[in-house]
Wavefront OBJ file of the C-alpha trace (Angstrom):
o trace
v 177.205 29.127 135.853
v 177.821 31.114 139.198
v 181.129 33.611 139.362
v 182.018 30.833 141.905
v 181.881 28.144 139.393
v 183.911 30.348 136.463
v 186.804 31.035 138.667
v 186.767 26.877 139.742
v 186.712 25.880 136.123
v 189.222 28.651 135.043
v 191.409 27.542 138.045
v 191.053 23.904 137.142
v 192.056 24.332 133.428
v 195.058 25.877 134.481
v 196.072 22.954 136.262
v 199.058 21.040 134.661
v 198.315 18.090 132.913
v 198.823 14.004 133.948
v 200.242 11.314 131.442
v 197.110 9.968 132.940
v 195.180 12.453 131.175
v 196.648 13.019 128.086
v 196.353 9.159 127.938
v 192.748 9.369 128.447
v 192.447 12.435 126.372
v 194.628 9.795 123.633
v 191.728 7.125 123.731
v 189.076 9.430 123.239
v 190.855 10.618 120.404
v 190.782 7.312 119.155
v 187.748 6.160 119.588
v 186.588 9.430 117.651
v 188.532 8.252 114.907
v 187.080 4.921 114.795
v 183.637 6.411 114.573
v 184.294 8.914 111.873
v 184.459 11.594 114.174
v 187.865 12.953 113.195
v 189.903 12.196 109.503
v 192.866 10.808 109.534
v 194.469 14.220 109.427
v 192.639 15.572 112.377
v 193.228 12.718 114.024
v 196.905 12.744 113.512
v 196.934 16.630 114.958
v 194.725 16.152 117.761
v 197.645 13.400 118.884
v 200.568 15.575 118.486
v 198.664 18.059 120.666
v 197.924 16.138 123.191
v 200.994 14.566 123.799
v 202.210 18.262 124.080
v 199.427 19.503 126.506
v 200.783 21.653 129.448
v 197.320 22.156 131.026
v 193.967 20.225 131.057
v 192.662 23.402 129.554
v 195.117 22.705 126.320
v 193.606 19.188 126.810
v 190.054 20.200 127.029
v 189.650 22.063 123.520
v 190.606 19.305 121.550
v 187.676 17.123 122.795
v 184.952 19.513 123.467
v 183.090 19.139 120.391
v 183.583 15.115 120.589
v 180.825 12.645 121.559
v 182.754 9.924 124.005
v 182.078 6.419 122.773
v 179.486 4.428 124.591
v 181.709 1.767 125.887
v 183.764 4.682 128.122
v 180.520 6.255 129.306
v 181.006 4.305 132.692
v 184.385 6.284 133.137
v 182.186 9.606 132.507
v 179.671 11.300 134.942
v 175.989 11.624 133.522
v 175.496 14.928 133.110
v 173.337 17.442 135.169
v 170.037 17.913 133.305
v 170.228 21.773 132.319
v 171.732 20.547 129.425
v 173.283 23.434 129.026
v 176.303 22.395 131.073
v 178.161 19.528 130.071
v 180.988 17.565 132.079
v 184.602 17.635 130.644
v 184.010 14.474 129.612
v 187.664 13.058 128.257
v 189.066 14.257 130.906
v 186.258 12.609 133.285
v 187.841 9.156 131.625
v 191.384 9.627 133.335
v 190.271 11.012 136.710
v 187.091 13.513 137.515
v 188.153 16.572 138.425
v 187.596 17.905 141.561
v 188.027 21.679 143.008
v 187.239 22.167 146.367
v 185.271 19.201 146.309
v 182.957 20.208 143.612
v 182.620 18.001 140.060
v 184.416 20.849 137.552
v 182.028 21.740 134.646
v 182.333 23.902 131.736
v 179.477 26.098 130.025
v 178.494 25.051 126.094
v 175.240 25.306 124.227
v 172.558 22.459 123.744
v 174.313 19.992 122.090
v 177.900 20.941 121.076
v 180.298 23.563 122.331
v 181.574 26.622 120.477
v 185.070 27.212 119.686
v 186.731 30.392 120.956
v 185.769 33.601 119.054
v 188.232 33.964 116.231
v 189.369 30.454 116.075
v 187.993 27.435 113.874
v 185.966 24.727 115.107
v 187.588 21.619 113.867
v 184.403 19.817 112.171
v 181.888 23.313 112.029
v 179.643 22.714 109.671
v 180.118 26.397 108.405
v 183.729 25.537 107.748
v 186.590 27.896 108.927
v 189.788 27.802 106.841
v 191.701 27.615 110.008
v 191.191 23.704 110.203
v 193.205 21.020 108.299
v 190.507 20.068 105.523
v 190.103 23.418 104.801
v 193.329 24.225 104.873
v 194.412 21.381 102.375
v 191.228 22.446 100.239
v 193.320 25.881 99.957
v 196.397 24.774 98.701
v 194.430 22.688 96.284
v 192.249 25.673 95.151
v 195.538 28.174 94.699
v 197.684 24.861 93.096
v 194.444 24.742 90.576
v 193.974 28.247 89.835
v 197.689 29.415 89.828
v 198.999 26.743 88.178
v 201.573 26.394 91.404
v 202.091 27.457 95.138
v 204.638 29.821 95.409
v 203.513 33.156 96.448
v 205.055 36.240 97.909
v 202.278 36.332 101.004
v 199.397 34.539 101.852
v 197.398 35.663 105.136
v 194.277 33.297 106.497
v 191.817 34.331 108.559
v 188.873 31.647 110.239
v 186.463 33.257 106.913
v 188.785 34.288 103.876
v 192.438 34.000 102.862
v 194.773 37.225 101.086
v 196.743 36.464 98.129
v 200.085 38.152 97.107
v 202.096 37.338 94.262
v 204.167 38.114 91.493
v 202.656 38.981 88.281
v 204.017 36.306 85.512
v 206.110 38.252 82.959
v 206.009 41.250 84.652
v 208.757 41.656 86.890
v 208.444 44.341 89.942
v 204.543 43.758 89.986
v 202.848 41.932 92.118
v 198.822 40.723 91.558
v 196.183 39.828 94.682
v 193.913 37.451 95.142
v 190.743 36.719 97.573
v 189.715 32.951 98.623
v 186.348 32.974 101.281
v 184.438 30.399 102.416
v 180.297 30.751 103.266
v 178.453 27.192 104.196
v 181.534 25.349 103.026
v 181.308 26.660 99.706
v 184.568 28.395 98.502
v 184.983 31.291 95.941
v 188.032 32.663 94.945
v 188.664 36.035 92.959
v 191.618 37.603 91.305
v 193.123 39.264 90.149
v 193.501 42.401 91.397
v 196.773 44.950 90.746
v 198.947 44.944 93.587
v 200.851 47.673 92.656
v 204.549 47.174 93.052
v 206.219 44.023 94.242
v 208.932 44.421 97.277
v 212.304 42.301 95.886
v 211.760 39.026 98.103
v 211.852 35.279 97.258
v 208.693 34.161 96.969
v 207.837 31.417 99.182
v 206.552 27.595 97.968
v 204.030 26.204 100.086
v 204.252 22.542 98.889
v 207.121 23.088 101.596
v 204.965 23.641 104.283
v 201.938 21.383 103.417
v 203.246 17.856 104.819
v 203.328 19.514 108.593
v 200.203 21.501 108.393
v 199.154 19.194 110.602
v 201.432 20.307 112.861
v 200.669 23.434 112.268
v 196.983 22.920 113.042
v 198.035 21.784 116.289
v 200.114 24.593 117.337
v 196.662 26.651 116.270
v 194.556 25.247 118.397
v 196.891 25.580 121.077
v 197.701 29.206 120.663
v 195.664 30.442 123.546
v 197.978 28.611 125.617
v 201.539 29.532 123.425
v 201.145 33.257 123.435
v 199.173 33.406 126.797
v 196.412 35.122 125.149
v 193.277 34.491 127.344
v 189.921 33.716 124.665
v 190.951 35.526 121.740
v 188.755 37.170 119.557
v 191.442 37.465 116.414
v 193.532 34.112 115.351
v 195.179 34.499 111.619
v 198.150 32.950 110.269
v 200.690 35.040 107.871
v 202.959 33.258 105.772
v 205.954 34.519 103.897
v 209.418 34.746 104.184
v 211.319 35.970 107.580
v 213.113 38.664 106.634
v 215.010 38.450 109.972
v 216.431 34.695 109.051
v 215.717 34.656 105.245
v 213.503 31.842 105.238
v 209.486 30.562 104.704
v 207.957 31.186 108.494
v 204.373 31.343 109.348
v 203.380 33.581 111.963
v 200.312 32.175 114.204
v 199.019 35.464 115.571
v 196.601 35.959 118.488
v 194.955 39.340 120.055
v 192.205 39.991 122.776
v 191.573 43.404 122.089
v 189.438 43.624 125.347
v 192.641 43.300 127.339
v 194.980 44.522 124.835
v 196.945 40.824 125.091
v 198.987 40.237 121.467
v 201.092 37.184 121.309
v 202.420 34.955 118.201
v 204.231 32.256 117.735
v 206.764 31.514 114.690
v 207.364 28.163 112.485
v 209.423 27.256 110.082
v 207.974 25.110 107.233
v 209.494 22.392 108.252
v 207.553 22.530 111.707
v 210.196 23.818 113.691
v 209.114 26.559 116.396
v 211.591 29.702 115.339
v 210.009 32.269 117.815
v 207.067 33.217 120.773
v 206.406 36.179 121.975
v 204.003 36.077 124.861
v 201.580 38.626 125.831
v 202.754 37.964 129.714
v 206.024 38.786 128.649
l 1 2 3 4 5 6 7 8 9 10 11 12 13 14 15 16 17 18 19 20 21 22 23 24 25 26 27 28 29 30 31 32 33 34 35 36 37 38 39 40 41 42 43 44 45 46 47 48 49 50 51 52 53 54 55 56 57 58 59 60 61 62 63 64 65 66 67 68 69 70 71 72 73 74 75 76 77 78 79 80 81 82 83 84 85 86 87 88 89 90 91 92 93 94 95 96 97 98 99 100 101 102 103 104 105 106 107 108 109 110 111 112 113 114 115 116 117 118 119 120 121 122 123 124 125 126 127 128 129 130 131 132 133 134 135 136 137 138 139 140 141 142 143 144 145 146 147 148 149 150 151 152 153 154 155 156 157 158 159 160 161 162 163 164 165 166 167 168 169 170 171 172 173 174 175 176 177 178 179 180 181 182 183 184 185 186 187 188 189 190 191 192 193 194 195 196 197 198 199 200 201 202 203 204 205 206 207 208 209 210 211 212 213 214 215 216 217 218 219 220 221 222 223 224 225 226 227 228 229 230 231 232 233 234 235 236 237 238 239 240 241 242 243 244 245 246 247 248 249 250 251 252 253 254 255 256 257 258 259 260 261 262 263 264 265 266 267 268 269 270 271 272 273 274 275 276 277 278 279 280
C-alpha cells in the first residue's frame, strides 16, 4: 500500500458512520452467525457494538476476520488479485467507499487479517483471554479451582491473567495466582504468598459475568474510546473503585510509540463510570 493509500484509508475510517452501514455491518453479523462463524455470545457483542459505532473504522474491526456469505457477494467488490489487500467488505454491502474517487482498501495478510497488537482476535486460533469464550472459560477455571469468584484483584492481559486474593483463615494475607493460555490450552498456578492484604472488600465476579459481553464490546472498541491510535498494550483490571466504593473494571490502552494512555471505566453492571482520553 502507497503512503497515498494509508492516509485515504486512515481518512476514510475516520469517517462517521451511516444507519446504512451499521445495518449492513448488522447483516453480516448475521449471516456469520448463521454459518457458525460467531457463538451466540460473540454474536450478541458484535451487535451491541455496532449499533454503537461512531466511525466505519469502529465498524470495520468487528468484521475483518469474517468471510461475507455468498449470497451478499454481489453487494461486495471482487477483490484485486495481490491477495494481500482485501476490500472492506461489510462495509462494501451498505455503500463502497469512495475517497477521492478511489475504491478504499485496507492491508491484511493472505487469508485473514490480524487484530491490533495487544488486543485479541475474536476467533484466533491461539486464543487470547481478551475474547468472550475465553473470558467465560476464566471465570469457570477460578469458580473450579477457588471454590468461588470473589477476589481482591484480577488483571487480564491478551496471554495470562493475575490473581489476588485473600488467604482463607488467615485474615490480613492475601495469596496470588497465575492463569495463561498457549494454543488454547490453559494452566493455572497458585498459590503464591502475597504478602499482606490492603483492608478492601473483595469483589464477586458472578456480578460482572452476565455483561461481559458488553464488556467485550467496549474492548474491541477501545481504540476508538480512549483515542489511542493501534495500541500495542490492551489489559483489563478489575477490583473495587476506591474513588466510588464499588466493583469497576478498568479497560486500559497505551501506544508507547506515541506515549498515548487512555482507559475507560465500567461498573459491573455495564454502566460506563469514567474515560479518560489520550486527546484530552
Amino acid at each position: 500500500m502507497t503512503p497515498t493509500e494509508r492516509r485515504n484509508l486512515a481518512t476514510s475510517l475516520r469517517l462517521r458512520a451511516r444507519d446504512s452501514d451499521r445495518d449492513g455491518v448488522c447483516e453480516v453479523l448475521d449471516a456469520a452467525r448463521g454459518t457458525g462463524q460467531l457463538s451466540e455470545d460473540e454474536h450478541r457483542a458484535r451487535l451491541e457494538s455496532a449499533a454503537t459505532a461512531r466511525t466505519l473504522g469502529d465498524l470495520d474491526r468487528l468484521v475483518r476476520d469474517l468471510q461475507v456469505p455468498r449470497e451478499l457477494s454481489n453487494a461486495v467488490p471482487a477483490p484485486p488479485r495481490d491477495r494481500s489487500m482485501r476490500w472492506i467488505a461489510a462495509l462494501g454491502i451498505a455503500a463502497v467507499l469512495t475517497v477521492g474517487g478511489a475504491v478504499v482498501l485496507t492491508q491484511s495478510g493472505e487469508d485473514a487479517p490480524s487484530a491490533a497488537p495487544g488486543v485479541a482476535a475474536v476467533d484466533a486460533e491461539s486464543s487470547d483471554l481478551l475474547t468472550l469464550t475465553e473470558m467465560n472459560r476464566l471465570f469457570d477455571t477460578l469458580e473450579q479451582k477457588l471454590g468461588g469468584l470473589e477476589v481482591d484483584e484480577l488483571r487480564v492481559y491478551p496471554e495470562r491473567a493475575d490473581i489476588v486474593r485473600p488467604v482463607p483463615g488467615k485474615p490480613g494475607r492475601s495469596e496470588r495466582y497465575s492463569y495463561e493460555i498457549e494454543s488454547g490450552s490453559p494452566t493455572f498456578d497458585g498459590p503464591d504468598d502475597g504478602g499482606t492484604r490492603t483492608p478492601t472488600v473483595p469483589v464477586d465476579l458472578a456480578e460482572l459475568r452476565p455483561n461481559l459481553p458488553k464488556l467485550i464490546g467496549l474492548v474491541r472498541g477501545i481504540e476508538q474510546s480512549v483515542a489511542v491510535p493501534n495500541p500495542d498494550s490492551v489489559h483489563l483490571s478489575i477490583d473495587r473503585d476506591r474513588s466510588v466504593d464499588i466493583p469497576a473494571v478498568e479497560i486500559l490502552a497505551s501506544n508507547q510509540d506515541i506515549a498515548a494512555n487512555g482507559w475507560l471505566t465500567i461498573g459491573f453492571d455495564g454502566e460506563i463510570l469514567e474515560v479518560r482520553r489520550a486527546d484530552q
